[in-house]
C-alpha positions as CSV (number, residue, x, y, z in Angstrom):
1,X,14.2,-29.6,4.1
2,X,16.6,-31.3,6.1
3,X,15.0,-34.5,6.1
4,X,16.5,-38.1,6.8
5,X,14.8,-39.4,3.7
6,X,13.4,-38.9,0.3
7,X,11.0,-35.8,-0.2
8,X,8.2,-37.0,-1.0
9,X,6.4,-34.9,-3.6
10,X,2.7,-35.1,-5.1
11,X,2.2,-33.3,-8.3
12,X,-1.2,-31.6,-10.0
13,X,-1.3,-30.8,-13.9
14,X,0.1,-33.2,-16.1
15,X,0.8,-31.5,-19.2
16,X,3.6,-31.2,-20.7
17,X,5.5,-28.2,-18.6
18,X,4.6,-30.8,-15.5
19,X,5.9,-34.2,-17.0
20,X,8.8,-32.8,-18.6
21,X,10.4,-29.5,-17.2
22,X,9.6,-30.8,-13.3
23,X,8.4,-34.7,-13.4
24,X,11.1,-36.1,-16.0
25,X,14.1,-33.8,-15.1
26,X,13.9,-34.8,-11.3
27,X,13.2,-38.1,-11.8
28,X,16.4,-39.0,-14.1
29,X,18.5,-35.7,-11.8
30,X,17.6,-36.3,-8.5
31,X,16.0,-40.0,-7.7
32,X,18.5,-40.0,-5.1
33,X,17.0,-37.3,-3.2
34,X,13.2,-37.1,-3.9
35,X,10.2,-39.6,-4.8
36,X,7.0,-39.0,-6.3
37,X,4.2,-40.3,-4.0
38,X,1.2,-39.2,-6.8
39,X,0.4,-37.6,-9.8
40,X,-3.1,-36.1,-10.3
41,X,-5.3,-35.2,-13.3
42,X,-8.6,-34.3,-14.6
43,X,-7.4,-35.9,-17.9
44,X,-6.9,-39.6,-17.0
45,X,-5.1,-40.2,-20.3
46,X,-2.6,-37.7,-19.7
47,X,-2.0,-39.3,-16.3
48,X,-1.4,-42.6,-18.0
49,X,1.3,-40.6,-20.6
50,X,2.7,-39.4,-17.2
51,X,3.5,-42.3,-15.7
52,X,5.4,-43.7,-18.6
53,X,7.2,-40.1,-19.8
54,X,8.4,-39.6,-16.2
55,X,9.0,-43.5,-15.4
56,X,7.6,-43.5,-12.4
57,X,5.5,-45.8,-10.5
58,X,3.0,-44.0,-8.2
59,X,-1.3,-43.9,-7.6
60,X,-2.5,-41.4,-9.7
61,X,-5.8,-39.4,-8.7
62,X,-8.5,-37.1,-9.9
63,X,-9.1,-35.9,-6.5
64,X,-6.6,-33.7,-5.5
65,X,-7.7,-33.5,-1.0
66,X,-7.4,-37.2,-2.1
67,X,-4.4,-37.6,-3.4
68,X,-3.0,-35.4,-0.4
69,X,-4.7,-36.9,3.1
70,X,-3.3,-40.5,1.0
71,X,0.2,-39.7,0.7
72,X,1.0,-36.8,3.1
73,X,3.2,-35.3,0.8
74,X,6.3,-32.5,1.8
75,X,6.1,-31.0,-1.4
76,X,3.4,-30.1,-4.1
77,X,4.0,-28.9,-7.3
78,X,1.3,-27.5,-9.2
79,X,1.3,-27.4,-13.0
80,X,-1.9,-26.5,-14.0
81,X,-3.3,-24.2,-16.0
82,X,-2.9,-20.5,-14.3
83,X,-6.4,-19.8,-13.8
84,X,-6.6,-22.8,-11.3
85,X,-3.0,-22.1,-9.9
86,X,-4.2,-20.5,-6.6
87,X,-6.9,-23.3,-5.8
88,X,-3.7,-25.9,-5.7
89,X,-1.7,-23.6,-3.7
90,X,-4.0,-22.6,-1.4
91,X,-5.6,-26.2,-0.8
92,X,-1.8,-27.8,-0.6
93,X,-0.9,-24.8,2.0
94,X,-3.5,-25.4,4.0
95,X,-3.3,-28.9,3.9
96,X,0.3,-28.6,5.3
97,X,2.6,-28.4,2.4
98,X,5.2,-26.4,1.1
99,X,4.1,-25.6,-2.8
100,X,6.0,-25.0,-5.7
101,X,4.3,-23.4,-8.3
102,X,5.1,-22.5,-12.0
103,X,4.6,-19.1,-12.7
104,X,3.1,-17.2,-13.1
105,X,1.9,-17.3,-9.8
106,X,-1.8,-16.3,-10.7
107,X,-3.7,-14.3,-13.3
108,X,-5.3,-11.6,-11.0
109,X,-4.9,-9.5,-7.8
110,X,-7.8,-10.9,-5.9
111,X,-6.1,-14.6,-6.6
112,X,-3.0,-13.3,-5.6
113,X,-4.0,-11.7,-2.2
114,X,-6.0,-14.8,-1.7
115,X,-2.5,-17.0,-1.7
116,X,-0.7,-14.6,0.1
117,X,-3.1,-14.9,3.0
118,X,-3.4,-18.6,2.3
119,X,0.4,-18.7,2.4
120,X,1.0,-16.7,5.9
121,X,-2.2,-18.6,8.0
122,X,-0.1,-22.0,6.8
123,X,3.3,-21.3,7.8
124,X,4.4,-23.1,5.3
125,X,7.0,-22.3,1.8
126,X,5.5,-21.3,-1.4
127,X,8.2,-21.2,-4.7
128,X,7.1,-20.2,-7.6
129,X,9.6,-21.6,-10.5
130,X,10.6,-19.2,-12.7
131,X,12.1,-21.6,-15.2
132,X,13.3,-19.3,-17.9
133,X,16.0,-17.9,-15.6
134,X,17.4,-21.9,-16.0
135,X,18.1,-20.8,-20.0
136,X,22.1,-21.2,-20.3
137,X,22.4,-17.4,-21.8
138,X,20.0,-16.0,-19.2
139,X,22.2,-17.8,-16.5
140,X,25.5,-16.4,-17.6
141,X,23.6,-12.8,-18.1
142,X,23.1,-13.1,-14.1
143,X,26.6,-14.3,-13.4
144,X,28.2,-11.5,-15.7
145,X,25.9,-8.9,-14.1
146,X,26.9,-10.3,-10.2
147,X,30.1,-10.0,-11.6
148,X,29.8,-6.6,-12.3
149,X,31.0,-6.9,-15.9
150,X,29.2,-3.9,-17.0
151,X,29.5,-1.6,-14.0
152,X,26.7,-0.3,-11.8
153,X,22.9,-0.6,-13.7
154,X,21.4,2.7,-13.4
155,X,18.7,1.9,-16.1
156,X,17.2,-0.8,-18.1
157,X,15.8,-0.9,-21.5
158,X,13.7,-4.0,-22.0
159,X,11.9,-4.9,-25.3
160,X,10.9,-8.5,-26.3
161,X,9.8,-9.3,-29.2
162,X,7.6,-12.8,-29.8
163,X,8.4,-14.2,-33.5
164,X,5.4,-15.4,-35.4
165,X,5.7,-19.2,-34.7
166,X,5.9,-19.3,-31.3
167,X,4.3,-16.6,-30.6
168,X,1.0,-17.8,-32.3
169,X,1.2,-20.9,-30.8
170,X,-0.2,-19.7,-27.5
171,X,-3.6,-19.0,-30.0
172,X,-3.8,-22.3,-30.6
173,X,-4.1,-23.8,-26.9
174,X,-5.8,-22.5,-23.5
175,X,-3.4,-20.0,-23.0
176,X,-5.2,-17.9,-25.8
177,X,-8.3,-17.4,-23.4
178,X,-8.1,-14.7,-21.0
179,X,-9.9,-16.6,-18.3
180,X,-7.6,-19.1,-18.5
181,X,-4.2,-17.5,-18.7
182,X,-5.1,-13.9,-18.2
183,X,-3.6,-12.9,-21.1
184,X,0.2,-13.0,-22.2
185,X,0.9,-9.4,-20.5
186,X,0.0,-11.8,-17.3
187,X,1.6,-15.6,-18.8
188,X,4.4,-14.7,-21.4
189,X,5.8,-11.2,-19.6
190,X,6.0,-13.0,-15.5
191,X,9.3,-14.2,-17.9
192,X,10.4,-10.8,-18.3
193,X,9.3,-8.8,-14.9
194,X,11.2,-12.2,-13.1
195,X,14.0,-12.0,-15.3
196,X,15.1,-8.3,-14.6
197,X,14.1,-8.7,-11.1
198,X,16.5,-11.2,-10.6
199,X,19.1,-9.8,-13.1
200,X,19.5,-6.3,-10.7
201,X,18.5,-8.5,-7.8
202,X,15.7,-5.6,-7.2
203,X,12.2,-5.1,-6.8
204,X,9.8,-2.9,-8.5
205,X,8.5,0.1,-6.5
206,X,5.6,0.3,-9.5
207,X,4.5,-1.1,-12.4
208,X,2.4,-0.4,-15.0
209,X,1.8,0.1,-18.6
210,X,0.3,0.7,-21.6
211,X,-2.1,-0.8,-23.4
């Protein structure tokens, strides 16, 4: 960013991928570096947890334009659930902020194209965190591939395989609803389609699948 002070960041979803893998982490890693200038909810007790879990000190805010024309953030980082993804992203681009997003990025084409266009009108940087590459055996996986450990890729064989405990566990929250998470082939496999991208440092020239 190349600023001459702290980033100031504004977050939006406080559950627990929000206050722990992005709002606790930087806090204790990188307080040095960054501040969070608000924290906003439509669940005011979760915004009181967050406050405490991520021991910060910052206005909290059901209003998200609010919480943005208030503190001007540089960054926004949206942790919501992914069917509202693209109304933060879009609302915090055009606003003038760069966005970080957790993936996956949204849960349908017409979302998607709607952030794209959102996201060249602004100018301005969208991320979207793909944290499972941040695993310690899917890092070294990259660095022995880079490293060209195996030799040159020419094909990849990718099965995974959700165990019975975890895997249920999406049943039991919102991510079970298709209008909420579009389904795991659209929450659970972004993992897998952003893992092997990165892995071969490729993109796909098609997908599709089976169903």
């Amino acid at each position: 960013f190349g600023l001459n002070r702290k980033l100031k960041i504004c977050m939006v979803g406080t559950g627990i991928r929000g206050t722990g893998f992005w709002g606790r982490r930087l806090v204790e890693n990188y307080s040095d570096l960054l501040e969070f200038v608000g924290l906003c909810d439509i669940n005011e007790g979760r915004l009181k947890f967050a406050l405490d879990y991520m021991k910060v000190d910052c206005p909290v805010y059901t209003d998200f334009e609010q919480m943005i024309r208030e503190n001007r953030p540089d960054l926004v980082i949206v942790t919501t659930k992914d069917s509202t993804h693209h109304e933060f992203i879009i609302k915090g681009l055009d606003m003038g902020c760069d966005v970080l997003t957790e993936k996956p990025l949204t849960i349908d084409e017409r979302k998607c194209q709607a952030i794209l266009d959102a996201e060249r009108r602004s100018n301005k940087n969208l991320i979207v965190g793909f944290n499972y590459r941040w695993s310690p055996y899917m890092t070294k996986i990259k660095e022995l591939l880079a490293n060209n450990a195996v030799g040159k890729v020419t094909s990849v064989d990718f099965h995974w395989y959700l165990n019975t405990y975890h895997g249920a566990s999406y049943f039991r929250r919102w991510h079970g609803h298709r209008e909420y998470g579009g389904t795991l082939l659209v929450h659970t496999a972004t993992h897998h389609f952003g893992l092997l991208n990165w892995w071969l440092d490729s993109d796909p020239a098609e997908v599709f699948a089976y169903g």
